[in-house]
mmCIF file as gemmi writes it, N, C-alpha and C atoms, coordinates in Angstrom:
data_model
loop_
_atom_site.group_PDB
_atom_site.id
_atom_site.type_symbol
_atom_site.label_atom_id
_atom_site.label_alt_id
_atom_site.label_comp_id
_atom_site.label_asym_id
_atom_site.label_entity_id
_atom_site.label_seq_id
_atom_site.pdbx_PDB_ins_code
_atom_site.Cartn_x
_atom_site.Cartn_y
_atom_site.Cartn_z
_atom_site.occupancy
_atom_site.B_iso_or_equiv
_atom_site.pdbx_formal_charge
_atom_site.auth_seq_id
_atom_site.auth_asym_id
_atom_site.pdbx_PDB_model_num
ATOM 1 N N . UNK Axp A 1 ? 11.305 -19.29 21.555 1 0 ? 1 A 1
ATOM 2 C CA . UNK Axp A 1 ? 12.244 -19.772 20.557 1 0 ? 1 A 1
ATOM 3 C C . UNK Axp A 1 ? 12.919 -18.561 19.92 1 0 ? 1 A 1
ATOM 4 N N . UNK Axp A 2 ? 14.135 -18.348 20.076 1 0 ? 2 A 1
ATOM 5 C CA . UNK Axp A 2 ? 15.019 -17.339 19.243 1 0 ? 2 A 1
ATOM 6 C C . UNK Axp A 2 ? 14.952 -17.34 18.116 1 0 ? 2 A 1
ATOM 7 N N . UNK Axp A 3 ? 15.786 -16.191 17.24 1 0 ? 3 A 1
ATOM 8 C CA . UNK Axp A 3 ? 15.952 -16.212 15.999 1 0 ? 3 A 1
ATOM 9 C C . UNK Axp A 3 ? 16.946 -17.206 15.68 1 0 ? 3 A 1
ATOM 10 N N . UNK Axp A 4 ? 18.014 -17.79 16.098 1 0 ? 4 A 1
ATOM 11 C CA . UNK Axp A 4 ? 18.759 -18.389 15.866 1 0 ? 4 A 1
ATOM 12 C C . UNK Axp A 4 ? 17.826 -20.161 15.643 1 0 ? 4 A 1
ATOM 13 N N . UNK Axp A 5 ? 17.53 -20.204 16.931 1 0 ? 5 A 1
ATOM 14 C CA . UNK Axp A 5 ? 17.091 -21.424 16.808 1 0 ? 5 A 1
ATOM 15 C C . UNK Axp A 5 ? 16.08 -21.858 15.69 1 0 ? 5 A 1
ATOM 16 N N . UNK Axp A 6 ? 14.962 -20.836 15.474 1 0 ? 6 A 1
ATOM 17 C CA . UNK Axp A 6 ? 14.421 -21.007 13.943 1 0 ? 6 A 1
ATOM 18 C C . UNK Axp A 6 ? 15.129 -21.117 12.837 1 0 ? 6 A 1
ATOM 19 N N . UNK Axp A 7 ? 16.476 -20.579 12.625 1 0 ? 7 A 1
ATOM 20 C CA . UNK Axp A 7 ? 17.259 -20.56 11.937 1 0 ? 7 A 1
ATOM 21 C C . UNK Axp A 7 ? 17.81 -22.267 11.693 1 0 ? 7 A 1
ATOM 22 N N . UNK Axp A 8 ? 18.09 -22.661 12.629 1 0 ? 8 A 1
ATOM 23 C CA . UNK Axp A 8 ? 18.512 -24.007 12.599 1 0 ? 8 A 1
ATOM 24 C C . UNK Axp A 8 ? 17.213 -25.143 11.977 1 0 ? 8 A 1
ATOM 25 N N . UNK Axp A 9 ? 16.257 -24.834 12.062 1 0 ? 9 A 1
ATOM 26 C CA . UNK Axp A 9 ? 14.94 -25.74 12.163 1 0 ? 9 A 1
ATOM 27 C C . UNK Axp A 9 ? 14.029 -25.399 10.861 1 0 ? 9 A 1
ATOM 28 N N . UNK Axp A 10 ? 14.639 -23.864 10.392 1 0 ? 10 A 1
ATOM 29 C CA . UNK Axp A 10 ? 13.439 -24.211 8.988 1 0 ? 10 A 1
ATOM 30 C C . UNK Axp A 10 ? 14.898 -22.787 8.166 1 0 ? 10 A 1
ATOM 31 N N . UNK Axp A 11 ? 15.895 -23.008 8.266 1 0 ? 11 A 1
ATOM 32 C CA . UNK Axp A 11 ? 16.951 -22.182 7.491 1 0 ? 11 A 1
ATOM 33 C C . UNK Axp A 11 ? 16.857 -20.624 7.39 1 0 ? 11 A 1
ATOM 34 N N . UNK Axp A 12 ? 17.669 -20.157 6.502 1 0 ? 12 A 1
ATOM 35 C CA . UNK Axp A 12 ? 17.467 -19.035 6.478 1 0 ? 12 A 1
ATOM 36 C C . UNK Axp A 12 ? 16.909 -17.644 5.468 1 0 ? 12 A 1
ATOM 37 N N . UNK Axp A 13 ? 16.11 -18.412 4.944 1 0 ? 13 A 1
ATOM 38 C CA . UNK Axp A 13 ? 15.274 -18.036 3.824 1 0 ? 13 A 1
ATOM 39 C C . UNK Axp A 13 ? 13.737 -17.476 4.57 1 0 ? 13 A 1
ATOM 40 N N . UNK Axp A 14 ? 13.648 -16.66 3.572 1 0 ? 14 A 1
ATOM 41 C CA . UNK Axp A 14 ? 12.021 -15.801 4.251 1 0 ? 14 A 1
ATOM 42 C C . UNK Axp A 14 ? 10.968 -16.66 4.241 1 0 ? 14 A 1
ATOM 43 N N . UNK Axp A 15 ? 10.005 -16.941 5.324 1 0 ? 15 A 1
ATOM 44 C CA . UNK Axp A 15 ? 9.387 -18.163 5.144 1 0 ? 15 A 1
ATOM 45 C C . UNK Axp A 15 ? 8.044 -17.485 3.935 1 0 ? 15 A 1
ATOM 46 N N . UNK Axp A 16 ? 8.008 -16.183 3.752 1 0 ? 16 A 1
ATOM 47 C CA . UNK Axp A 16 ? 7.019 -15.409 3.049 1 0 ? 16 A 1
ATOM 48 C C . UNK Axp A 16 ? 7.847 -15.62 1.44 1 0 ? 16 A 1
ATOM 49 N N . UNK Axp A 17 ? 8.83 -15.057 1.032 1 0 ? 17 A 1
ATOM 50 C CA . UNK Axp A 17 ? 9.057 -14.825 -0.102 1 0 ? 17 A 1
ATOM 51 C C . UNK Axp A 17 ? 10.63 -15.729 -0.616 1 0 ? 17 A 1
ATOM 52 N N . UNK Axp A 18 ? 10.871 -16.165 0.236 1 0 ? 18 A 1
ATOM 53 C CA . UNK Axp A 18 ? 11.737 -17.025 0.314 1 0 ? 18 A 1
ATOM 54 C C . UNK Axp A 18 ? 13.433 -17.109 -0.022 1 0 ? 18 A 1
ATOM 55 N N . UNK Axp A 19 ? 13.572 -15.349 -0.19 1 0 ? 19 A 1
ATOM 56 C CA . UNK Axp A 19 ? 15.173 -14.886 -0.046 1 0 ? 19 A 1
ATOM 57 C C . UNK Axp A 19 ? 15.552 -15.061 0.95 1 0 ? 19 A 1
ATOM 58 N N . UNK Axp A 20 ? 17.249 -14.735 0.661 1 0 ? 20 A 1
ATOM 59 C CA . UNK Axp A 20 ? 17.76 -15.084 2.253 1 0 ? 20 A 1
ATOM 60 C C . UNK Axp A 20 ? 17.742 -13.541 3.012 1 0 ? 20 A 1
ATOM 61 N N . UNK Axp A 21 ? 17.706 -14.045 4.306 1 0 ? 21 A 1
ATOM 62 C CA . UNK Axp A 21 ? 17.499 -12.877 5.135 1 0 ? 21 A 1
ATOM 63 C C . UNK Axp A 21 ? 18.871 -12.506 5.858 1 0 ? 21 A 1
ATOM 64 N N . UNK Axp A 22 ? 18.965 -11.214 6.537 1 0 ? 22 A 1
ATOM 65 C CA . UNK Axp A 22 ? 19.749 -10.663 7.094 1 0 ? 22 A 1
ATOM 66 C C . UNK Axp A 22 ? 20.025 -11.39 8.428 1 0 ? 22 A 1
ATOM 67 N N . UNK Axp A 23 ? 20.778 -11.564 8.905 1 0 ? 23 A 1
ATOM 68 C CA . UNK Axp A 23 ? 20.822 -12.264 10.409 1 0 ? 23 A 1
ATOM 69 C C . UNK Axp A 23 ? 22.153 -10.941 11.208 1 0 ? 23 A 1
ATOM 70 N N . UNK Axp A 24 ? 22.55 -10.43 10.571 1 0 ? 24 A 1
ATOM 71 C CA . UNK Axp A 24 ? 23.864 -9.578 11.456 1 0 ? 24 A 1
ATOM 72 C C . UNK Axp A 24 ? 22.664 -8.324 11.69 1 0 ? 24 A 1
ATOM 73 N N . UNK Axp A 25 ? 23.867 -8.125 13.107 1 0 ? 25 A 1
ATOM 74 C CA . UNK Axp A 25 ? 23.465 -6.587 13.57 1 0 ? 25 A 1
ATOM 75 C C . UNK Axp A 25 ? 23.179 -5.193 12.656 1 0 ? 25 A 1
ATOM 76 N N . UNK Axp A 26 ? 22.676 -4.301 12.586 1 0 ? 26 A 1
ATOM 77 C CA . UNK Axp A 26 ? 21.506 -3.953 13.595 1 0 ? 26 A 1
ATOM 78 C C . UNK Axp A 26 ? 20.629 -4.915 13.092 1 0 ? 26 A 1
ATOM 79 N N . UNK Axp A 27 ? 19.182 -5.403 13.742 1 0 ? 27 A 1
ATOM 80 C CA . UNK Axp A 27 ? 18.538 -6.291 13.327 1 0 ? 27 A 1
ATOM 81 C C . UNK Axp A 27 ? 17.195 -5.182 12.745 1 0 ? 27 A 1
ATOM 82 N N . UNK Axp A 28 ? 17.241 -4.111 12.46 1 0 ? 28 A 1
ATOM 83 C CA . UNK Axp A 28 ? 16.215 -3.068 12.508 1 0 ? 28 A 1
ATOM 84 C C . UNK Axp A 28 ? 16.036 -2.691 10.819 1 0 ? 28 A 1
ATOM 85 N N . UNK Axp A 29 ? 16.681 -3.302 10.135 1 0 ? 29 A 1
ATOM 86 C CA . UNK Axp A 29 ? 16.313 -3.154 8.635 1 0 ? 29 A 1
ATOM 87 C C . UNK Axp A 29 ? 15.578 -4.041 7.912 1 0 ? 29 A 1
ATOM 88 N N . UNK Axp A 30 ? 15.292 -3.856 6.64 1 0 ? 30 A 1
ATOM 89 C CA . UNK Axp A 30 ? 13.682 -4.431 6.477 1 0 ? 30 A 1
ATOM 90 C C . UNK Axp A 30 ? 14.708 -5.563 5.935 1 0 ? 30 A 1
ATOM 91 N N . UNK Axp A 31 ? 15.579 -6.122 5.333 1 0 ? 31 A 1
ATOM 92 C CA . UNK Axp A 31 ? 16.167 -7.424 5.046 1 0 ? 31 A 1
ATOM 93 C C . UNK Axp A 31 ? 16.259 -8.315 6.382 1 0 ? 31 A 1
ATOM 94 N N . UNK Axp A 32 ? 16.103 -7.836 7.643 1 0 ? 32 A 1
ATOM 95 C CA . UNK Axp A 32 ? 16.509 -8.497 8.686 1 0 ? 32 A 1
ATOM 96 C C . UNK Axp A 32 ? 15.914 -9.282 8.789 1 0 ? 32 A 1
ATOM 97 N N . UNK Axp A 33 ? 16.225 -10.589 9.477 1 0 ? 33 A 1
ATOM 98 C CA . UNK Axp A 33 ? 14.805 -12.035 10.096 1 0 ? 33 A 1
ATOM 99 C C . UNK Axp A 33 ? 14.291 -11.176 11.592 1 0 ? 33 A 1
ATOM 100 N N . UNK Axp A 34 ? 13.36 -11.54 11.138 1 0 ? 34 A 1
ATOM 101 C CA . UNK Axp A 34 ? 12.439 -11.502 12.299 1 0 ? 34 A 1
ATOM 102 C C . UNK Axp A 34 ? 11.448 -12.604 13.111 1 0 ? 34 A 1
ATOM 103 N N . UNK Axp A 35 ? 11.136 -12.931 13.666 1 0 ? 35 A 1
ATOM 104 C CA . UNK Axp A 35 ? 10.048 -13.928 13.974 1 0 ? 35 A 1
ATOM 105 C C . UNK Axp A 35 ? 8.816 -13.704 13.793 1 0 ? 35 A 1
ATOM 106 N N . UNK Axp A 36 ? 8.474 -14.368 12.666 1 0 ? 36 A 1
ATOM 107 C CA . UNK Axp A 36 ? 6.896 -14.052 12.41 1 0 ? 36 A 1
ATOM 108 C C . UNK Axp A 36 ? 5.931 -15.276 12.932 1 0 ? 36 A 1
ATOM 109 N N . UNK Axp A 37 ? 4.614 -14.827 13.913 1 0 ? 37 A 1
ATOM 110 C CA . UNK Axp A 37 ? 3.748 -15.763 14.067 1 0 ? 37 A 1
ATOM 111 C C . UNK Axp A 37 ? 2.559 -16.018 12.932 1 0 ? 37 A 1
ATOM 112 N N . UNK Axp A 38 ? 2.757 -16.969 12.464 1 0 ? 38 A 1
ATOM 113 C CA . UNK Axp A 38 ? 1.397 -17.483 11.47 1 0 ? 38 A 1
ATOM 114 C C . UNK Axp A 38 ? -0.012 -17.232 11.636 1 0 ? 38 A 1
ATOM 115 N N . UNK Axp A 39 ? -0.029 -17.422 13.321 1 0 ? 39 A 1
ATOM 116 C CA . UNK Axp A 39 ? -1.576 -17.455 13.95 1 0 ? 39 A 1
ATOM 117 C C . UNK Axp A 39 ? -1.611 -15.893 14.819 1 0 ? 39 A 1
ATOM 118 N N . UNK Axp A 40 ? -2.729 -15.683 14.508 1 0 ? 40 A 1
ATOM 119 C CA . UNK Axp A 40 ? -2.546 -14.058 15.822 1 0 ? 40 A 1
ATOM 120 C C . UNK Axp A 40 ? -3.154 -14.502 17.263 1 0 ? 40 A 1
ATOM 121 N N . UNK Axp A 41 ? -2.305 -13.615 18.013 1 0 ? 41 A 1
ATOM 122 C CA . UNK Axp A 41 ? -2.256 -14.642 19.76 1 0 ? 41 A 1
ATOM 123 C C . UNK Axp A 41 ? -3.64 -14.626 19.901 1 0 ? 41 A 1
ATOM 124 N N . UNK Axp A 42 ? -4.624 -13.875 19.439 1 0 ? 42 A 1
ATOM 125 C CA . UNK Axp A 42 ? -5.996 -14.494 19.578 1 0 ? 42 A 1
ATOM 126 C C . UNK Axp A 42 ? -6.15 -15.694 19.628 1 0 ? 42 A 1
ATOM 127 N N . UNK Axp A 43 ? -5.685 -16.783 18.382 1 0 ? 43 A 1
ATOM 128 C CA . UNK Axp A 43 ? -5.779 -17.984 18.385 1 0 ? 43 A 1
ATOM 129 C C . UNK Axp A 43 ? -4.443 -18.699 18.822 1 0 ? 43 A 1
ATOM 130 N N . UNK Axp A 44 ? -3.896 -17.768 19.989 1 0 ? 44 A 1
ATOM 131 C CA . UNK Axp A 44 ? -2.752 -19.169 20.444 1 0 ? 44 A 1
ATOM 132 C C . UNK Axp A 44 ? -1.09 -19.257 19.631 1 0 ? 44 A 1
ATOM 133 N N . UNK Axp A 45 ? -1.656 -18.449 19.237 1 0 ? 45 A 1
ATOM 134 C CA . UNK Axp A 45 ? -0.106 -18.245 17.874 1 0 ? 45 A 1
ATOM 135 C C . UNK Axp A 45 ? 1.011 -17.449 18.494 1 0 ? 45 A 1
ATOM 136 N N . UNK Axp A 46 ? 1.133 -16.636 19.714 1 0 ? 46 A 1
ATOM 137 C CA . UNK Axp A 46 ? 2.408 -16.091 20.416 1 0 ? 46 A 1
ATOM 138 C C . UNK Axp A 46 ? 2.949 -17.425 21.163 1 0 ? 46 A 1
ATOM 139 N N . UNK Axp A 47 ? 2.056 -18.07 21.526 1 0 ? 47 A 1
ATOM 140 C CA . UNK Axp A 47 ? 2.728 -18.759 22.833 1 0 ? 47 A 1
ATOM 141 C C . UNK Axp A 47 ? 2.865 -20.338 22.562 1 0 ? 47 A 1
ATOM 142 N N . UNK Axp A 48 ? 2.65 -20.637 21.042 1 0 ? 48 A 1
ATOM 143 C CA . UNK Axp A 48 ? 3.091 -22.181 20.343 1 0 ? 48 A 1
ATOM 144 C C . UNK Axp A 48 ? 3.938 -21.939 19.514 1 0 ? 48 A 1
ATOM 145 N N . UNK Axp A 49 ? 5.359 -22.878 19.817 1 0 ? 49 A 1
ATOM 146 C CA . UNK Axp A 49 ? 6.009 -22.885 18.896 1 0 ? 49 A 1
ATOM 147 C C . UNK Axp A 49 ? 6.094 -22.681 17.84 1 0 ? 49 A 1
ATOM 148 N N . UNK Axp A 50 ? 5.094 -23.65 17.561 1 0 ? 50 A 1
ATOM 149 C CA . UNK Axp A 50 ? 4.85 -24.237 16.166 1 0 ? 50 A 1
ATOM 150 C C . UNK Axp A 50 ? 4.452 -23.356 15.442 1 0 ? 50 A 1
ATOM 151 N N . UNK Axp A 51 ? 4.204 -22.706 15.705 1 0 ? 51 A 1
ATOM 152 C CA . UNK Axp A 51 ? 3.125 -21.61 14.566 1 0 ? 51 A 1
ATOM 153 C C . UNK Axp A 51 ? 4.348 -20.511 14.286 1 0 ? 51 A 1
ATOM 154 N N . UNK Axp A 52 ? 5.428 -20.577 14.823 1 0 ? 52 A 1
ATOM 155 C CA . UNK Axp A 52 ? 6.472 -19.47 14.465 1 0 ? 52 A 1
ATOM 156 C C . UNK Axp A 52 ? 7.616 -19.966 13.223 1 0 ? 52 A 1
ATOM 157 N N . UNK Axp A 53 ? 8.076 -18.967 12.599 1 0 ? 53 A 1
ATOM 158 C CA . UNK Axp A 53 ? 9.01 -18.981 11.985 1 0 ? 53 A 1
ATOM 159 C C . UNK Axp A 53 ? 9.606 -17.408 11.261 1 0 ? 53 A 1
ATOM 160 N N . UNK Axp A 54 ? 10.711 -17.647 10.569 1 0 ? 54 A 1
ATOM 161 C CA . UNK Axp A 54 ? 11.235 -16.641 10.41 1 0 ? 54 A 1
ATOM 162 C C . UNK Axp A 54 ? 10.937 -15.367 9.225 1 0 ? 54 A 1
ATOM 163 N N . UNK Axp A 55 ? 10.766 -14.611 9.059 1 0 ? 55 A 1
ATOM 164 C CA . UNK Axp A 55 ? 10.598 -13.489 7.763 1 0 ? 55 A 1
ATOM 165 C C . UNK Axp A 55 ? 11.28 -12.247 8.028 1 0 ? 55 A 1
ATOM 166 N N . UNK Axp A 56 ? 11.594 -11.906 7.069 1 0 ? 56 A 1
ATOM 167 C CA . UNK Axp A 56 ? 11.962 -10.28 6.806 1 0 ? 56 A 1
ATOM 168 C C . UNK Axp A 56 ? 11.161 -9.447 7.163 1 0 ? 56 A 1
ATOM 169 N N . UNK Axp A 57 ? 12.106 -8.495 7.825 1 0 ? 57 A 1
ATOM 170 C CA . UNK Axp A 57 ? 11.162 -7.566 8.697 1 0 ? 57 A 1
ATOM 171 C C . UNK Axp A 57 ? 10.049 -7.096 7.946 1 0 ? 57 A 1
ATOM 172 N N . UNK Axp A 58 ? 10.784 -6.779 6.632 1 0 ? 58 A 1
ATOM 173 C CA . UNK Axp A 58 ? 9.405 -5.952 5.58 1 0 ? 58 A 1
ATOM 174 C C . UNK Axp A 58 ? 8.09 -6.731 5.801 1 0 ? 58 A 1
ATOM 175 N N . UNK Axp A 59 ? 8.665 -8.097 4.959 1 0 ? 59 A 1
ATOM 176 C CA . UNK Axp A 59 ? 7.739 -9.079 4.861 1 0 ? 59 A 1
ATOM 177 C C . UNK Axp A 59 ? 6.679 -9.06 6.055 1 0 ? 59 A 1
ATOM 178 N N . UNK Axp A 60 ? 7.133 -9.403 7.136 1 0 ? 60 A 1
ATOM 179 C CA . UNK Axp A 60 ? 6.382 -9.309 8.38 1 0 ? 60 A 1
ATOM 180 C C . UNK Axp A 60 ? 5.881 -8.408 8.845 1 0 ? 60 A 1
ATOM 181 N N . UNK Axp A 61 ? 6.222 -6.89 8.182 1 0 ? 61 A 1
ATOM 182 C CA . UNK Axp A 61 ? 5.27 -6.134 8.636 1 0 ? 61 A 1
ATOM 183 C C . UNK Axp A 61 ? 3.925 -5.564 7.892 1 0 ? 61 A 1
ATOM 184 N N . UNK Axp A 62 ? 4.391 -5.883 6.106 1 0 ? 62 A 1
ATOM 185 C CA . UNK Axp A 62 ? 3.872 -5.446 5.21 1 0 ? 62 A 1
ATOM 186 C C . UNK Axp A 62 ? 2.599 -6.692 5.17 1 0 ? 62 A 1
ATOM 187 N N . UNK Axp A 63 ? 2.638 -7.62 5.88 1 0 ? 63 A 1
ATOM 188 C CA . UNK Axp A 63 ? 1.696 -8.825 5.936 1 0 ? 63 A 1
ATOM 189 C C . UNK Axp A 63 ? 0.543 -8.206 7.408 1 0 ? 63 A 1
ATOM 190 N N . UNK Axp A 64 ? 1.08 -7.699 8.309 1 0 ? 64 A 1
ATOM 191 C CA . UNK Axp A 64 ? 0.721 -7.216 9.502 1 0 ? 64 A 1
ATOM 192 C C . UNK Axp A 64 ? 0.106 -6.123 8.695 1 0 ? 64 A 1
ATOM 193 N N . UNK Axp A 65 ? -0.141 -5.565 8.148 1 0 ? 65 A 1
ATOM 194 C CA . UNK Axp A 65 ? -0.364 -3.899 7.881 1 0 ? 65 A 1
ATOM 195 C C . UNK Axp A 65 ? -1.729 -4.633 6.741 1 0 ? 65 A 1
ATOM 196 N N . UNK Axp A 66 ? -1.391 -5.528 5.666 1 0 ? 66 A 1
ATOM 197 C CA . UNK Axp A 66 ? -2.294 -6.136 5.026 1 0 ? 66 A 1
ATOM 198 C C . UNK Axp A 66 ? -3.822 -6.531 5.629 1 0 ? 66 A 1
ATOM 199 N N . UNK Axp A 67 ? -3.174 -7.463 6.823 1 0 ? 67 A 1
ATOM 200 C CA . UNK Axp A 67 ? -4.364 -7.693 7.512 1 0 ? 67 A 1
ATOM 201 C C . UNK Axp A 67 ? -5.001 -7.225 8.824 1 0 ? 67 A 1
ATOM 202 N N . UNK Axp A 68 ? -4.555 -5.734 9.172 1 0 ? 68 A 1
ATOM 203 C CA . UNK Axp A 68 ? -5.139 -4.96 9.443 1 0 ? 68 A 1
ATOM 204 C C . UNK Axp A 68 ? -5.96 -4.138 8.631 1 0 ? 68 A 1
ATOM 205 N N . UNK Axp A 69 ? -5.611 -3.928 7.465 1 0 ? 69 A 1
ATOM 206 C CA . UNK Axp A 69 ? -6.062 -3.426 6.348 1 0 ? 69 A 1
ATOM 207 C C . UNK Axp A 69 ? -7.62 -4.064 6.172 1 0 ? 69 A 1
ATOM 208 N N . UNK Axp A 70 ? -7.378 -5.549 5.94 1 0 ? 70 A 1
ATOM 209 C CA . UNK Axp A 70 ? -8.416 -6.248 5.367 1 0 ? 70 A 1
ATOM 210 C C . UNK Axp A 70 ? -9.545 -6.353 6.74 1 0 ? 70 A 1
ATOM 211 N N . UNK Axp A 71 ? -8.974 -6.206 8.029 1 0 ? 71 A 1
ATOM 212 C CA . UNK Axp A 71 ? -10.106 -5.886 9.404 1 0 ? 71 A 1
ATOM 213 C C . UNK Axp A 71 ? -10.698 -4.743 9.36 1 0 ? 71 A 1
ATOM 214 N N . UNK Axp A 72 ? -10.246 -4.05 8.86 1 0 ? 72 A 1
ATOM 215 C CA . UNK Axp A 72 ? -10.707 -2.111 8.798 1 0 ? 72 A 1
ATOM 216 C C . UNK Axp A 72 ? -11.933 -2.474 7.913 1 0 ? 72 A 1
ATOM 217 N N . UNK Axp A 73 ? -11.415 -2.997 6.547 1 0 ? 73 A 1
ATOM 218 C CA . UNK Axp A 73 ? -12.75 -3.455 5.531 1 0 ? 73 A 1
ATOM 219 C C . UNK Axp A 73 ? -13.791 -4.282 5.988 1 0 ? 73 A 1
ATOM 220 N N . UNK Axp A 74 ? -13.604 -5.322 6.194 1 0 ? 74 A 1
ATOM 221 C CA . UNK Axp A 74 ? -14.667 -6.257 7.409 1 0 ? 74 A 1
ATOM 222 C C . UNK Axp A 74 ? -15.48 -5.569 7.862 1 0 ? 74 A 1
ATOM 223 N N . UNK Axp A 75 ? -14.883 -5.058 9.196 1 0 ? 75 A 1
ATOM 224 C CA . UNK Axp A 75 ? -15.163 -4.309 10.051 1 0 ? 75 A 1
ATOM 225 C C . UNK Axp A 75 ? -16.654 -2.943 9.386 1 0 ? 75 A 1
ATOM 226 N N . UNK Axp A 76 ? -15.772 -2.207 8.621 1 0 ? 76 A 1
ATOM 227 C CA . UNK Axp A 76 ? -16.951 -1.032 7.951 1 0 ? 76 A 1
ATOM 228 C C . UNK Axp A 76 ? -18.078 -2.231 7.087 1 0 ? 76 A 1
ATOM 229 N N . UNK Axp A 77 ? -17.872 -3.412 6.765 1 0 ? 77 A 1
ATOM 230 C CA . UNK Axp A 77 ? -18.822 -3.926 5.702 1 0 ? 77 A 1
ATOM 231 C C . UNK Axp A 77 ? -19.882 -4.37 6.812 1 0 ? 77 A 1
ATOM 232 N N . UNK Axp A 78 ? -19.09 -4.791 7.478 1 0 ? 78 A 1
ATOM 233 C CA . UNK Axp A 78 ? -20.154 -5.157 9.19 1 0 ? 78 A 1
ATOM 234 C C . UNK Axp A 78 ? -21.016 -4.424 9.509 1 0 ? 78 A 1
ATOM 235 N N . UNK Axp A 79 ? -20.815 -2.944 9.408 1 0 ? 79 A 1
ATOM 236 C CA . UNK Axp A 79 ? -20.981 -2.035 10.2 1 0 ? 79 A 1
ATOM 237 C C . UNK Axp A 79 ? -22.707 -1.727 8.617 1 0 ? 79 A 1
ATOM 238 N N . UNK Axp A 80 ? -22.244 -1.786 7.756 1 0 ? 80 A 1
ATOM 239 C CA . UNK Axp A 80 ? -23.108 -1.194 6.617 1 0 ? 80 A 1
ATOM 240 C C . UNK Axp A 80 ? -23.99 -2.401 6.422 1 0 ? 80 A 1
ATOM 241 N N . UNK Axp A 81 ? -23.457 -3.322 6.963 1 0 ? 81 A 1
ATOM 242 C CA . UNK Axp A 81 ? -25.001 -4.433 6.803 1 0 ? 81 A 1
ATOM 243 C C . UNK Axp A 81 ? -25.221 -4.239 7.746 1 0 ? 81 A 1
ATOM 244 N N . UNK Axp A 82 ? -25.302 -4.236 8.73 1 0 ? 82 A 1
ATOM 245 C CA . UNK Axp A 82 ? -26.273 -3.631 10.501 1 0 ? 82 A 1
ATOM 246 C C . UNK Axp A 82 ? -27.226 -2.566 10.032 1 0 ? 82 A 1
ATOM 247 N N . UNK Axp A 83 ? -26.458 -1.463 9.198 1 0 ? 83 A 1
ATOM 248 C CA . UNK Axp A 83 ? -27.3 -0.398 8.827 1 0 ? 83 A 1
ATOM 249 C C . UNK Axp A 83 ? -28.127 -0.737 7.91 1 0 ? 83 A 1
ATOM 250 N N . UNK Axp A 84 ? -27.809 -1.014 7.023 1 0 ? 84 A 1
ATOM 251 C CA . UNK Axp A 84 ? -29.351 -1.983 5.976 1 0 ? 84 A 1
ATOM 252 C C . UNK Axp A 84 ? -30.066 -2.705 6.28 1 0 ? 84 A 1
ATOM 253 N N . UNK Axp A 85 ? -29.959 -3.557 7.164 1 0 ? 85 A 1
ATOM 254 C CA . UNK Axp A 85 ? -30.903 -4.324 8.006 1 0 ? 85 A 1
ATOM 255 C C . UNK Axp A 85 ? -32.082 -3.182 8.782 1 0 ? 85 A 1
ATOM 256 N N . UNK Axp A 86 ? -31.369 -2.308 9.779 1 0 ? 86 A 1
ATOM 257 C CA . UNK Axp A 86 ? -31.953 -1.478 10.231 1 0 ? 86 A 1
ATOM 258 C C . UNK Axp A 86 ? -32.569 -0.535 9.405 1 0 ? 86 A 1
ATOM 259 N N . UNK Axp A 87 ? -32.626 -0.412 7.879 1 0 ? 87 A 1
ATOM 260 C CA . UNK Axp A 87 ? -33.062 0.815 7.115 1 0 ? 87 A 1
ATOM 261 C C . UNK Axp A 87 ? -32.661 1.737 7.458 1 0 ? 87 A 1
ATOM 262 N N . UNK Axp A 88 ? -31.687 1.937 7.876 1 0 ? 88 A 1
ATOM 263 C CA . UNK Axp A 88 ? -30.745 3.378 7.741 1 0 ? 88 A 1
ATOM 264 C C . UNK Axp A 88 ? -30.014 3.839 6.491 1 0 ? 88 A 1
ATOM 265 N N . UNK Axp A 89 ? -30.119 5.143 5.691 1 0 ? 89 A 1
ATOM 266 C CA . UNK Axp A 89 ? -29.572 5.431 4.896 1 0 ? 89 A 1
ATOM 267 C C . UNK Axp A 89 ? -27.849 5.198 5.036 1 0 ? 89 A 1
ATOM 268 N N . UNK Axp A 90 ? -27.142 4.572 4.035 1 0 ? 90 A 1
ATOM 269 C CA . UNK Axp A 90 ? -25.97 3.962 3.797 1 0 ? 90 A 1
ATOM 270 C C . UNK Axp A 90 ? -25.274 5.467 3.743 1 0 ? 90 A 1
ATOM 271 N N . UNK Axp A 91 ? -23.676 5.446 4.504 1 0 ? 91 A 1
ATOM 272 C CA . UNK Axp A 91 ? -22.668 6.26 4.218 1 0 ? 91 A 1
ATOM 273 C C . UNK Axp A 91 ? -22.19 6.798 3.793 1 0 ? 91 A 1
């Protein structure tokens, strides 16, 4: 599904913050629409429609960067309860 066609089906407002977005060329600035997936293709979210719609590039990346952010944290809290379990002195 294009940018256009999302455009037609849920307008042209950020589906994150809900200004209107850039649609003209270059498409490479952070006001621009972009297609953002809701779900990460882990769960099926590249390749269903449905789960897409439009955001500002910022928006969409500053959300991407968030929840990589919040996996990094997970991830080390994971890692420090394995080690307490095991009685290993903490980090």
């Amino acid at each position: 599904m294009s940018v256009q066609a999302l455009r037609s089906s849920f307008g042209g407002n950020c589906h994150w913050c809900g200004l209107p977005m850039d649609f003209e060329p270059p498409r490479d600035r952070p006001e621009s629409a972009t297609i953002e997936h809701l779900n990460d293709s882990t769960l099926g979210g590249v390749r269903k429609q449905k789960h897409r719609r439009l955001a500002h590039a910022i928006c969409n990346q500053t959300r991407n960067e968030f929840k990589l952010q919040a996996e990094r944290r997970f991830e080390a809290w994971i890692a420090e309860r394995v080690r307490a379990a095991r009685g290993e002195v903490p980090t």
